[in-house]
N, C-alpha and C positions, 0 to 999 in steps of 0.2 A: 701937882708938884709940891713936893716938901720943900721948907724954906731949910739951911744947910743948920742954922741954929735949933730944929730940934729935931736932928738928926741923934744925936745921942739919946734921946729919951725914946725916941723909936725904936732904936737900937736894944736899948734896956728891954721893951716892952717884948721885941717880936723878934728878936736873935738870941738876945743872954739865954735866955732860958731852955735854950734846944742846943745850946753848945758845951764844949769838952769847957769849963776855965780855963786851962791856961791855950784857948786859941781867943781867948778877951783880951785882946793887948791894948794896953793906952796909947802907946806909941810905935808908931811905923818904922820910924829911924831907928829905933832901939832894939826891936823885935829882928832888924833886916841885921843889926849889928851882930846879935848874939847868934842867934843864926847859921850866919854865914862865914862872920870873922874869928869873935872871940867867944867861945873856944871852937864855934867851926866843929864840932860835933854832930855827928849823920841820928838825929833823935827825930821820932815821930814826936806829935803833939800829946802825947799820955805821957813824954818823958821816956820812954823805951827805945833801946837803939833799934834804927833803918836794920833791917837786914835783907842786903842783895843776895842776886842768883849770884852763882861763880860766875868768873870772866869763862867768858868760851860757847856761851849759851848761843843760840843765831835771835834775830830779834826778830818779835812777831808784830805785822802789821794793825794799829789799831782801824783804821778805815779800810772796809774794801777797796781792791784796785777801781771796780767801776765805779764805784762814789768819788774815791780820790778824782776820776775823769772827769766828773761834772763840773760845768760851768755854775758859778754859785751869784 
């Protein structure tokens, strides 16, 4: 187990460097803020807008039915 204080320099060593920058956030509260609140704009993490199917589409099941069934 890692102790939680050097979690960040883990972080630096073994995530920064295989990720997009702007998915490096400093802060959780402020990432969930802009986000979701202000301005609440549907953006992938490259800064590009989400673009959905049209409404109307039927939705497709990500698990099989018989997996769904399984006791886990």
């Amino acid at each position: 187990h890692m102790h939680w204080s050097k979690l960040p320099a883990a972080h630096d060593e073994k995530v920064k460097p295989f990720i997009h920058p702007n998915l490096d956030q400093i802060n959780m509260a402020s990432y969930i803020f802009h986000t979701f609140v202000y301005p609440g704009e549907r953006l992938r993490y490259d800064g590009k807008p989400v673009e959905l199917p049209p409404h109307g589409l039927e939705d497709i099941d990500w698990i099989s039915p018989e997996l769904a069934k399984k006791d886990h």
